[in-house]
C-alpha positions in Angstrom: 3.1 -33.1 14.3 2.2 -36.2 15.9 1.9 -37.8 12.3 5.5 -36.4 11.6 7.4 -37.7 14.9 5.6 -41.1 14.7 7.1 -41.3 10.8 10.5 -39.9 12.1 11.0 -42.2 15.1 9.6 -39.5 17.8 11.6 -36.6 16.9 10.1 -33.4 14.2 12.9 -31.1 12.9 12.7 -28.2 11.0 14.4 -28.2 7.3 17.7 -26.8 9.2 17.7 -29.6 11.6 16.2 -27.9 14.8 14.2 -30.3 16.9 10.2 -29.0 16.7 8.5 -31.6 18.7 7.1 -29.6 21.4 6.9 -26.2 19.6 3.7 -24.5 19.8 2.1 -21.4 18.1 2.4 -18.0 19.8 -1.4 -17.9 18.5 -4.6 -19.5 18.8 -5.3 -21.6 16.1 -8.3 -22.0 14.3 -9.4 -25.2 13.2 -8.7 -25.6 9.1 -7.1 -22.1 9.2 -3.2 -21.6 8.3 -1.9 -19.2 10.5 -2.8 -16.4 12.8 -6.3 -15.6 12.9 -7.4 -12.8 11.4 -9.2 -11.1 13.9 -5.8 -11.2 16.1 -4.8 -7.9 17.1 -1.3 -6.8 17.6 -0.1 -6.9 21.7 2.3 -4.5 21.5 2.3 -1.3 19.7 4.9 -0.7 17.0 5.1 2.6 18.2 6.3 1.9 22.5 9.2 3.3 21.9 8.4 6.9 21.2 8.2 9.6 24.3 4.8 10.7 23.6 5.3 13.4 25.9 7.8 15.6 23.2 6.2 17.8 20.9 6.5 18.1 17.1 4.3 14.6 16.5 0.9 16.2 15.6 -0.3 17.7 12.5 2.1 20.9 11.5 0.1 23.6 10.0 0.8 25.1 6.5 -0.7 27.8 6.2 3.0 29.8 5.5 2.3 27.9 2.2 -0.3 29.9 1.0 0.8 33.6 2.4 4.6 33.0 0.9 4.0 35.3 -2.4 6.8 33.3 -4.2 5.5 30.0 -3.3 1.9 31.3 -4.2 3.1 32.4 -8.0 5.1 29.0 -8.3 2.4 27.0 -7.5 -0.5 28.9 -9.7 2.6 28.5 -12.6 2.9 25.2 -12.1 -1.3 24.7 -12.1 -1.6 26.9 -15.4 0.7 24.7 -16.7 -0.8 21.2 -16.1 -3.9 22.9 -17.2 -2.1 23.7 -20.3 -1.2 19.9 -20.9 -4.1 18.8 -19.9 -6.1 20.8 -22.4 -3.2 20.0 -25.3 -3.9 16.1 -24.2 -7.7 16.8 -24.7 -7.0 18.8 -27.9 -4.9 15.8 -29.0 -7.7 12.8 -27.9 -10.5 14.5 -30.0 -8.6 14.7 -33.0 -7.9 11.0 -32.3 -11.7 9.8 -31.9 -12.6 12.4 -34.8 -10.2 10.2 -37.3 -11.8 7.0 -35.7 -15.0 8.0 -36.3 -14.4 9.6 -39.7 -12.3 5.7 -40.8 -15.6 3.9 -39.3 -17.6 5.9 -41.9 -15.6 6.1 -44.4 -15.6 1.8 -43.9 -19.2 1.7 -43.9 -19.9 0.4 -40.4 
């Protein structure tokens, strides 16, 4: 800064024409570092603003997931299915590797 006032006639602005001279970081700065340091932690937490003291911020339980029948039979449908896909994927990635291995024979290498 002192480099940039002395070239400027004693007064640093910013690129929209704010005077900087006497502007300091709002961190401690570390010699050959740009910016904050790393180690800095946060003063204030993001999260002030919420009343801690009202319910319904904790973990909800789901176990009504798992005794819903309907739910139960959609989600073993939707399993079997992936598994399905999965398999026909499978299915479809050894015949690939069989005709790869069958060409490199068949070339001789």
């Amino acid at each position: 800064m002192k480099k940039r006032a002395a070239e400027s006639g004693g007064k640093v602005t910013d690129i929209a024409g704010n005077d900087i001279t006497t502007v300091k970081p709002s961190y401690k700065v570390q010699e050959g570092a740009w910016g904050a340091p790393e180690d800095m932690e946060k003063e204030e937490d993001p999260l002030a603003w919420i009343d801690k003291s009202v319910t319904g911020f904790e973990k909800q339980s789901t176990s009504w997931l798992d005794e819903d029948p309907e739910l139960k039979a959609a989600r073993e449908a939707r399993e079997k299915q992936k598994a399905e896909e999965d398999a026909a994927i499978e299915a479809r990635m050894q015949m690939w590797l069989k005709k790869a291995a069958e060409k490199k024979a068949a070339e001789g290498n």
